[in-house]
C-alpha positions as CSV (number, residue, x, y, z in Angstrom):
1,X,49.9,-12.1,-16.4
2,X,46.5,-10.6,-15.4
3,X,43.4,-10.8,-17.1
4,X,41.9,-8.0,-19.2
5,X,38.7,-9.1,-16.8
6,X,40.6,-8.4,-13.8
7,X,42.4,-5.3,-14.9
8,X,39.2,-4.1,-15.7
9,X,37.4,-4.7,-12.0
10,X,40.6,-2.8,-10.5
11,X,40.0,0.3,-12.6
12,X,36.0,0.3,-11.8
13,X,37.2,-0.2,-8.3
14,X,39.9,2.8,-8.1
15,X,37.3,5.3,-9.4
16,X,34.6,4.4,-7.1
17,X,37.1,4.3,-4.5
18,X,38.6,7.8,-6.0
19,X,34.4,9.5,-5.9
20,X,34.0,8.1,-2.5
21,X,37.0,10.0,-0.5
22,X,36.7,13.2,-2.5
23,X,33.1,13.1,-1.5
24,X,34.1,12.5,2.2
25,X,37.1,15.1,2.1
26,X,35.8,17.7,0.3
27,X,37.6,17.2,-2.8
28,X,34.9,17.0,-4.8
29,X,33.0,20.8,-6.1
30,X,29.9,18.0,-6.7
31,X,30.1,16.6,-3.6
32,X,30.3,20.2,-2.0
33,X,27.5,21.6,-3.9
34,X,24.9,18.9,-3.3
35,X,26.1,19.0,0.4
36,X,25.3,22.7,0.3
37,X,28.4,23.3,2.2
38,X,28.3,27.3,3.0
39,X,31.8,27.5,4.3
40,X,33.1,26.5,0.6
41,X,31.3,27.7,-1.9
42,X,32.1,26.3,-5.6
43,X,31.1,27.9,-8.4
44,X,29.1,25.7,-11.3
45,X,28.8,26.0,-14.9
46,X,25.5,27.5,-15.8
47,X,23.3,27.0,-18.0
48,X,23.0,30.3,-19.5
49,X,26.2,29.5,-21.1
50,X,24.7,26.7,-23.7
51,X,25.7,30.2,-26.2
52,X,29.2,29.8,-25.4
53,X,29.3,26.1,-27.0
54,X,30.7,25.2,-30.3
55,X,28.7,26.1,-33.1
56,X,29.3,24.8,-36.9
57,X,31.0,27.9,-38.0
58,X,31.3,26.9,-41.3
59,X,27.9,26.1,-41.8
60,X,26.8,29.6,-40.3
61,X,29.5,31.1,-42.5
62,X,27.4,30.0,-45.7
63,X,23.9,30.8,-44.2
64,X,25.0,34.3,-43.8
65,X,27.8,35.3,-45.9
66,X,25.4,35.9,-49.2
67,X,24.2,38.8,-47.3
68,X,27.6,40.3,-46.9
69,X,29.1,42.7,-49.5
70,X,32.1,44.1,-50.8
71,X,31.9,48.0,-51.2
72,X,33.9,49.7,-53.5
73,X,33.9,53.5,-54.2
74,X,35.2,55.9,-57.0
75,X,36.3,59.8,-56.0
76,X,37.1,61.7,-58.6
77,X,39.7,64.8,-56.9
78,X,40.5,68.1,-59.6
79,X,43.8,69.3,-59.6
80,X,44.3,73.3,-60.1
81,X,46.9,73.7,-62.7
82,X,50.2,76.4,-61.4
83,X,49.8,79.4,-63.5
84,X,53.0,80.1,-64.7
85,X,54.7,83.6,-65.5
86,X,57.9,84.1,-67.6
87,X,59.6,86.9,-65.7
88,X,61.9,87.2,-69.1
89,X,59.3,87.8,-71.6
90,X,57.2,86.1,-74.3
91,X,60.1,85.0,-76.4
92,X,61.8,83.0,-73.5
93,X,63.0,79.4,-74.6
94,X,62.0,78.1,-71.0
95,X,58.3,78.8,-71.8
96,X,58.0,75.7,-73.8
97,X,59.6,73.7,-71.3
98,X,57.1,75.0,-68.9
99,X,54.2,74.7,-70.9
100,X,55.3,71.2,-72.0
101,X,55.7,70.1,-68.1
102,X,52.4,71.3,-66.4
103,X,50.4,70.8,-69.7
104,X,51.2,66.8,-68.5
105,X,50.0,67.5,-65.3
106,X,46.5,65.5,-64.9
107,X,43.5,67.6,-64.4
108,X,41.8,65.0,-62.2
109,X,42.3,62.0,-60.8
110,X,40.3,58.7,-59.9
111,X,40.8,57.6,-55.9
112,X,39.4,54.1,-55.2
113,X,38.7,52.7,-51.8
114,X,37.4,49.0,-50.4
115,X,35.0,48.3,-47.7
116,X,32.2,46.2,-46.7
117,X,28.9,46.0,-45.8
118,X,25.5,44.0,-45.3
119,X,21.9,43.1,-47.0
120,X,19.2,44.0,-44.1
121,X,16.2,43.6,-46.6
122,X,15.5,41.6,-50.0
123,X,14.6,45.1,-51.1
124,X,18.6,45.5,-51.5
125,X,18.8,48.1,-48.5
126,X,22.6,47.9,-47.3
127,X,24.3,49.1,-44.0
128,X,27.7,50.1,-44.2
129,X,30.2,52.6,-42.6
130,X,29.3,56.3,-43.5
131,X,33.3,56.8,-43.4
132,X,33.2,54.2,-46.6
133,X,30.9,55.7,-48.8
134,X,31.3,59.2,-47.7
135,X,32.1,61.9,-50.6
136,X,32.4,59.1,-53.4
137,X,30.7,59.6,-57.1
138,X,30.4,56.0,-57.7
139,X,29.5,53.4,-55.4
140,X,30.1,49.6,-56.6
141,X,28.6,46.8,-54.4
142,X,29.7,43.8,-55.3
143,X,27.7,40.0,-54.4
144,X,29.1,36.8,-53.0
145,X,28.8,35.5,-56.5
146,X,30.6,38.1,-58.1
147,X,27.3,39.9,-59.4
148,X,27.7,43.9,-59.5
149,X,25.7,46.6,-59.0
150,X,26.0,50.3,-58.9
151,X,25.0,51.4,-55.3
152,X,23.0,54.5,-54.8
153,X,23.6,56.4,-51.0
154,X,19.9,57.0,-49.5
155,X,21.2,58.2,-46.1
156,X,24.0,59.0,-43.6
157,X,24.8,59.8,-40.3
158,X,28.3,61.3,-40.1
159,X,27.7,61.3,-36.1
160,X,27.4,57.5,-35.7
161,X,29.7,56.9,-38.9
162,X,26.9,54.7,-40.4
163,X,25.5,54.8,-44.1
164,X,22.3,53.2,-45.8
165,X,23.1,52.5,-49.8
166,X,20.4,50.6,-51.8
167,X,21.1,48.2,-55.0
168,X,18.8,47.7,-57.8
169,X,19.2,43.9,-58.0
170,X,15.5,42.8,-60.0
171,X,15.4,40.2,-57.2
172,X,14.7,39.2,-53.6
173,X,18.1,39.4,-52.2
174,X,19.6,37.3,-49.1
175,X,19.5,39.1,-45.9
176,X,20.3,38.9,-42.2
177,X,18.8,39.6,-39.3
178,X,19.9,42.7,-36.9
179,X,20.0,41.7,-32.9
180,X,20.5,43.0,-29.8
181,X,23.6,44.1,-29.1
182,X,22.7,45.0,-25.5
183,X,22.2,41.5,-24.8
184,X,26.4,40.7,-25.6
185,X,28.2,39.5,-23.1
186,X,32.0,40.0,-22.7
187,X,33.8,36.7,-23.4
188,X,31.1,35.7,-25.9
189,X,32.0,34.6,-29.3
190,X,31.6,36.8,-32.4
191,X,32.2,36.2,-36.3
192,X,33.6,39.1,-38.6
193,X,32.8,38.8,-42.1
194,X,34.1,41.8,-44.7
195,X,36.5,42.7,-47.4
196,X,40.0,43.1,-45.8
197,X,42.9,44.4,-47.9
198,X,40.5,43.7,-50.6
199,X,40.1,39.8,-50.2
200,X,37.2,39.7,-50.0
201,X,34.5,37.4,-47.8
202,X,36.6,36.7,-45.3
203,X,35.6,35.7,-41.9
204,X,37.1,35.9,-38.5
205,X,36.1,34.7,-35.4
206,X,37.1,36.0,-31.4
207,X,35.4,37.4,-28.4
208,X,33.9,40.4,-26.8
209,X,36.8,41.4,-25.0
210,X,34.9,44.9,-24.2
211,X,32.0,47.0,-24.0
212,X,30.9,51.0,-23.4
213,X,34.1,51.7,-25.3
214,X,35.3,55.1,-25.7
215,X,37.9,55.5,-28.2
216,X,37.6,59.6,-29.1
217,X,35.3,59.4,-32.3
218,X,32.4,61.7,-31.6
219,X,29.9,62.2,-28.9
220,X,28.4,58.9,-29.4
221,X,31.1,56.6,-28.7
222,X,29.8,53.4,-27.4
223,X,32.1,51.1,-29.4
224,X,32.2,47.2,-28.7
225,X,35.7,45.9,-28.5
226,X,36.3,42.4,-29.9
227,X,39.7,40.2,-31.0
228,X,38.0,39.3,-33.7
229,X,40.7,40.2,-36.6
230,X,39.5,43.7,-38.5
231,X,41.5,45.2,-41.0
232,X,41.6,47.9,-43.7
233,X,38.7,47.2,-45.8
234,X,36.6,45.5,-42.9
235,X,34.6,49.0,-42.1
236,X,31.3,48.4,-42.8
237,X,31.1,44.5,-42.4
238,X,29.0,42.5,-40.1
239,X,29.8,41.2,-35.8
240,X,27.8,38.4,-36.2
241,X,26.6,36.7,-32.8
242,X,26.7,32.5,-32.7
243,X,23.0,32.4,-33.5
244,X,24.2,34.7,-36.6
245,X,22.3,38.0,-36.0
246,X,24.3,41.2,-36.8
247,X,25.3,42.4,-33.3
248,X,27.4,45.8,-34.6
249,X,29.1,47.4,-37.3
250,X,32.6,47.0,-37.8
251,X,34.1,50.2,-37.9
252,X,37.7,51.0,-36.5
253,X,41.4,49.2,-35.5
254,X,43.9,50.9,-33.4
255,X,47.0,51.3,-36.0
256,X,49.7,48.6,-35.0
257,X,47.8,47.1,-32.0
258,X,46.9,43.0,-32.7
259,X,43.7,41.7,-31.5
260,X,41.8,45.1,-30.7
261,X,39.1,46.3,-33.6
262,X,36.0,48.4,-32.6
263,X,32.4,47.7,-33.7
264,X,29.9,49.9,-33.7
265,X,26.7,48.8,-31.6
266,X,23.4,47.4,-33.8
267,X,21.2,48.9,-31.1
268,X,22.8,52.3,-32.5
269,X,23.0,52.0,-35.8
270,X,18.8,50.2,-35.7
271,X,18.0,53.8,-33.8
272,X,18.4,56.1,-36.9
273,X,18.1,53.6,-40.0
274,X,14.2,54.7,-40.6
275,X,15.4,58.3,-40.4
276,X,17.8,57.6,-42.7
277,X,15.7,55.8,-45.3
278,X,12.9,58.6,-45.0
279,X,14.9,61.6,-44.9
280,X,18.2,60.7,-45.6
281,X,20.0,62.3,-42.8
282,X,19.0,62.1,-39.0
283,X,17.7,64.7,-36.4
284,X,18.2,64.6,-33.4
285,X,17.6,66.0,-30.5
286,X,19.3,69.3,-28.0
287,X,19.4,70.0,-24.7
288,X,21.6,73.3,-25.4
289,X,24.8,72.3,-22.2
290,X,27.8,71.5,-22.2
291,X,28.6,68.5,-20.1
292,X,32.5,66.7,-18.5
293,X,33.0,64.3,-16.5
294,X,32.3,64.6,-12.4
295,X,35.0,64.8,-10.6
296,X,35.7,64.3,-6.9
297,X,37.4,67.3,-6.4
298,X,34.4,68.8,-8.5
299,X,31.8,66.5,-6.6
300,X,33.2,68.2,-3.2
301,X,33.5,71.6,-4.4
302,X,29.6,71.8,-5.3
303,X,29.1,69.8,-1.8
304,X,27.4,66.6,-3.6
305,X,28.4,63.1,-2.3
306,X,27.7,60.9,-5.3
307,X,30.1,60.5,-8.2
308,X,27.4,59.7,-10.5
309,X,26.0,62.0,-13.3
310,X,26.8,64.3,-16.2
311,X,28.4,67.5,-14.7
312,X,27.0,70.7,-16.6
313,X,29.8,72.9,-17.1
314,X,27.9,75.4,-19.2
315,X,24.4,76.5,-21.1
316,X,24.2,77.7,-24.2
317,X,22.3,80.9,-24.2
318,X,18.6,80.5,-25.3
319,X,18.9,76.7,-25.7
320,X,15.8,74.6,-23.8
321,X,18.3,73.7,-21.1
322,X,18.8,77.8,-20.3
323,X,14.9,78.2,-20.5
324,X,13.9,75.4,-18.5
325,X,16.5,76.7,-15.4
326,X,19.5,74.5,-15.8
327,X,22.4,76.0,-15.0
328,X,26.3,75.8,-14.6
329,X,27.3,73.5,-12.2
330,X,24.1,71.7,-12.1
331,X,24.8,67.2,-12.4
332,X,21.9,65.9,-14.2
333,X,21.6,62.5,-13.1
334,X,18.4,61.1,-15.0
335,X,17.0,62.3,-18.3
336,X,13.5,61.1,-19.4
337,X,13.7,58.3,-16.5
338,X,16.6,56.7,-17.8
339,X,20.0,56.8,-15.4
340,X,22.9,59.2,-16.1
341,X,25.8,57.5,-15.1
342,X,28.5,59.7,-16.3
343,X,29.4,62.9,-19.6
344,X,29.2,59.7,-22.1
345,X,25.5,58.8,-21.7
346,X,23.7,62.2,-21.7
347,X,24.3,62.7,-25.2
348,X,22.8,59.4,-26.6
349,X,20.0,59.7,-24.5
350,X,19.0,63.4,-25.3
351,X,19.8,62.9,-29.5
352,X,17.0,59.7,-29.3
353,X,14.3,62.7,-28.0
354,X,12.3,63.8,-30.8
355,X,12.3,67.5,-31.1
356,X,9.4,69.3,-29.2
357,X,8.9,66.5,-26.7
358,X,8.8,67.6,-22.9
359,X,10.9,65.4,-21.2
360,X,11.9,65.3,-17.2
361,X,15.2,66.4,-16.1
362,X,16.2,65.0,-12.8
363,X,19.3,66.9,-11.2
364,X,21.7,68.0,-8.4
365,X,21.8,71.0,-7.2
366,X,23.3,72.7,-3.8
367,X,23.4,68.7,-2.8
368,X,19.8,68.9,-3.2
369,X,17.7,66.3,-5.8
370,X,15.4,68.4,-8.0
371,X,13.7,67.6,-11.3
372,X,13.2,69.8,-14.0
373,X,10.9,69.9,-17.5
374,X,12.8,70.4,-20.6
375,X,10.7,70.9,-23.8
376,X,13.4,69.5,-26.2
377,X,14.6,71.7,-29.2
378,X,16.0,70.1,-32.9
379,X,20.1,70.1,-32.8
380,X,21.6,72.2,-35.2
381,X,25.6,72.8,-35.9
382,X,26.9,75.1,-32.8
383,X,29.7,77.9,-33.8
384,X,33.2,77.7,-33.5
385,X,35.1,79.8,-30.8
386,X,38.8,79.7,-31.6
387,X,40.7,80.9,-27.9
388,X,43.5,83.1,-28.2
389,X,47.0,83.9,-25.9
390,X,50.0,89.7,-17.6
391,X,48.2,89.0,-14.8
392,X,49.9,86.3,-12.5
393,X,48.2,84.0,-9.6
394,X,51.6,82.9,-8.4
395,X,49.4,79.9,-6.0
396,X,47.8,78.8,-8.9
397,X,50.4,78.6,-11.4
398,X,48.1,80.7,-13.7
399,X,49.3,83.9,-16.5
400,X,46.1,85.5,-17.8
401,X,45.6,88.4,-20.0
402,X,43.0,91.1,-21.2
403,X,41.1,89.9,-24.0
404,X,42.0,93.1,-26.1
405,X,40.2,94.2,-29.5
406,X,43.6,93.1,-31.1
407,X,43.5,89.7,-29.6
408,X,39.8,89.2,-29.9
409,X,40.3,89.9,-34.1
410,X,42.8,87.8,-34.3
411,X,41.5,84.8,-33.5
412,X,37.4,85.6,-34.2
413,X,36.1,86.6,-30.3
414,X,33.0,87.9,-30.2
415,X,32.5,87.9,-26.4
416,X,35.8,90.0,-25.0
417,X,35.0,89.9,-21.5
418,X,36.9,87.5,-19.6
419,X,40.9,86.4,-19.8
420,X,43.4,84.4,-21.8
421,X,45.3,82.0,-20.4
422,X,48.9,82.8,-21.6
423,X,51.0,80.7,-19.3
424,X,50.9,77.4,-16.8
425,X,53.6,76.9,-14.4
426,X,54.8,73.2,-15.1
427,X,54.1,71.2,-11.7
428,X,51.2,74.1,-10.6
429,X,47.6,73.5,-9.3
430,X,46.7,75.0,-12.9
431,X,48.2,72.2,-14.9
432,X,46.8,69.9,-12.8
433,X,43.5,70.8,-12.8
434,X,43.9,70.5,-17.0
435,X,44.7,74.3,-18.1
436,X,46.3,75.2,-21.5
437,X,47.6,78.2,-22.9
438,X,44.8,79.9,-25.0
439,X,42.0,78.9,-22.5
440,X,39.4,81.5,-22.3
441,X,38.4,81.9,-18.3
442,X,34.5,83.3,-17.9
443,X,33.5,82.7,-14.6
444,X,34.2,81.5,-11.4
445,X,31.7,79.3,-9.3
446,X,31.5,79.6,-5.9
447,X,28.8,77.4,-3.9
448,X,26.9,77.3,-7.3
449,X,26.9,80.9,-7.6
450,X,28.6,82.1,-11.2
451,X,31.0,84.6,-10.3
452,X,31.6,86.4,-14.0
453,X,35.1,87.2,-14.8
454,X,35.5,90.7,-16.9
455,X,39.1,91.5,-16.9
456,X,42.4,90.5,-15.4
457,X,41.7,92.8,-12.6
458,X,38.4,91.2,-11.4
459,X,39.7,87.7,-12.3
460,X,42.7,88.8,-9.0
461,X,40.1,90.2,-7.6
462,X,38.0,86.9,-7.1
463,X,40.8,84.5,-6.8
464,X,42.1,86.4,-3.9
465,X,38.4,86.8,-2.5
466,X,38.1,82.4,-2.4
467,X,41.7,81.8,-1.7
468,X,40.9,80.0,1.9
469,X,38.9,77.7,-0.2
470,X,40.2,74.0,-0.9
471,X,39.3,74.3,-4.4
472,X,38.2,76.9,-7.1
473,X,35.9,76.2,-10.2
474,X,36.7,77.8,-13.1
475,X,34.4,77.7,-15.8
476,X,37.0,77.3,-19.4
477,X,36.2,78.2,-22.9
478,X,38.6,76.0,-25.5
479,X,37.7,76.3,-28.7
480,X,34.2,75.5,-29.0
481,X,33.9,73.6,-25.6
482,X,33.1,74.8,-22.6
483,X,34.5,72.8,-19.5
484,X,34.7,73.4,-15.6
485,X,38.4,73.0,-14.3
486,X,39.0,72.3,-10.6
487,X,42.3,73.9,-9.4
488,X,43.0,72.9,-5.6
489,X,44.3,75.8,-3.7
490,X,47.8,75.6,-2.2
């Protein structure tokens, strides 16, 4: 039998034996990195990932979860009675029964809903969802140890979905800390803490698994995806980072999908809280254009080699952007010396400008950089343009019609020059360069020139003038957007 002594010398013996050959054969990443071989490179745990370790959850759980709050709201909805007529007379024996029947029917009726939300001051000022608290008569906030208080709404921001509510509470109340949600890194751990399905304090923990996302809310969109589980009655609550700072807003789930919940960025919701607790509602700033995506087929039609920026599809008559010279077709690439990189970050940028600033403007035009001074104007609610739906451009795949006085009544059109889209061949240029039926077409750009469209006629006219063009840029009305549609030219 051998000796615990000498089993032990064996084992010591192997694993020196086992460092020494991976150092000389390259099996160990160690051994390679303090070799400074170039030909292998081995990648190394940093040290910026010390965040990433294990953290006592449960102990965070109890520093912060005081601060979290269960939201619940009262609607009251009115119910208009039918007015019922007895075609048979007064005396009718049905006209009891009728009576009888809606005279049960309830006048008004109480809708509840749950959600969540979060102390950011001892004062009892609350962040929540503006989705949550929106259009309720009673607001109920209720405390980790069951206290209750009736919630007044100072402010909201139906733009960004987010609320500010206050609570009365006669005492310094528990808060957290709100931190910078630019600073999250995808793959790093997040808690959840709300009121889901109406059990409430309930925490979750996952990851960033995304950021930048864009999931169709509003012009703001900049949601942070996470696995972290979120569920009905979670909008409002807290995306805690490990060092338990609020790092975004939970907000919205995909319905059915597991392991995807959205959260709207701190860095967002910290940029209009004092608006919202001075004035109640937030103003922001306007440029006055309307912006899409840069295409390439777009990006080579206006002879510009980049495929970064916010491509100006339109300027709304009067607004700062049409007095300061921007035009259609224009891609504005900076604003106020901070980087455009595409339609989704324009927007943020220009609604942070106060209203009568003079900002710079720095854009592409003719393939040509150029800047630009914009004095920046308060935004205000734009009006509606509902489109409407035979003139046929068989190599287009396009049907377009006369805006007639009939048509233009019918669906509200104050501006009746230009044509209606009223069909697109399936498998055409058209419907793939994105046209719909009831698209309003009012010019054509041609080497950044705006080429205006008045009738069916002059809309044959110019197709047939740029037909030995590759593309053709069509600038679209659709509803009340205005886009610019590249059709290529068969």
């Amino acid at each position: 039998m051998i000796s615990k002594n000498r089993v032990f010398i064996l084992v010591l013996a192997a694993v020196a034996a086992g460092i020494v050959l991976s150092a000389g054969f390259d099996f160990s990443p160690i051994a390679q990195a303090l070799r400074g071989d170039k030909e292998k490179p081995v990648v190394v745990p940093a040290a910026a990932g010390m965040r990433m370790l294990p953290v006592d959850i449960p102990q965070l759980f109890k520093d912060v979860s005081p601060a979290v709050v269960n939201i619940s709201t009262t609607q009251v909805v009115k119910f208009n009675r039918p007015q019922t007529r007895n075609p048979f007379g007064r005396q009718d024996p049905f006209d009891e029964f009728f009576n009888n029947f809606f005279g049960r029917m309830p006048k008004e009726q109480k809708r509840r809903s749950l959600g969540s939300g979060f102390i950011i001051s001892p004062e009892g000022y609350i962040l929540t969802n503006n989705h949550v608290v929106e259009k309720a008569d009673e607001v109920t906030v209720t405390l980790l140890d069951k206290e209750e208080f009736k919630a007044k709404v100072v402010g909201t921001d139906p733009k960004t979905d987010i609320a500010l509510i206050k609570i009365d509470a006669k005492k310094k109340l528990t808060y957290v800390e709100l931190g910078d949600s630019d600073k999250l890194d995808v793959g790093e751990w997040v808690l959840a803490i709300g009121n889901p399905f109406g059990l409430g304090h309930t925490v979750t923990a996952g990851i960033v698994s995304a950021k930048g996302r864009i999931i169709g809310s509003g012009p703001y969109d900049d949601f942070i995806q996470t696995d972290a589980s979120i569920n009905p009655g979670n909008s409002g609550g807290p995306l805690f980072n490990l060092k338990g700072e609020v790092v975004g807003i939970n907000t919205a789930i995909v319905q059915g999908g597991q392991g995807i919940g959205f959260a709207t960025p701190i860095r967002l919701a910290k940029s209009v809280l004092g608006q919202l607790k001075e004035k109640g509602k937030v103003t922001r700033g306007w440029l006055g254009v309307y912006i899409q995506r840069l295409t390439p087929e777009a990006a080579e039609n206006l002879g510009i080699s980049g495929r970064q920026g916010a491509l100006v599809s339109d300027v709304t008559s009067g607004a700062p952007a049409e007095k300061a010279g921007i035009r259609s077709g224009d891609v504005i690439v900076a604003f106020n010396g901070k980087e455009i990189r595409d339609e989704h970050d324009l927007p943020q940028a220009v609604a942070s400008m106060t209203p009568g600033k003079t900002v710079d403007v720095r854009l592409l035009r003719d393939g040509k950089e150029m800047a630009i001074a914009v004095t920046i104007a308060e935004m205000e609610g734009e009006p509606a343009k509902p489109a409407g739906g035979h003139e046929l451009s068989k190599n287009l795949g396009l049907t377009v019609q006369d805006i007639t006085p009939e048509i233009a009544q019918r669906f509200e059109i104050e501006n009746t020059k230009g044509v209606v889209v009223t069909g697109v061949e399936d498998g055409s240029p058209a419907e793939d360069a994105g046209f719909n039926e009831g698209d309003i077409i009012r010019v054509i750009l041609r080497q950044n020139k705006r080429n205006p469209v008045t009738n069916a006629a002059e809309f044959a006219k110019l197709v047939m003038k740029f037909q030995s063009d590759k593309t053709i840029l069509f600038l679209v009305e659709r509803g009340d957007a205005r886009i610019l549609l590249t059709v290529k030219n068969k």
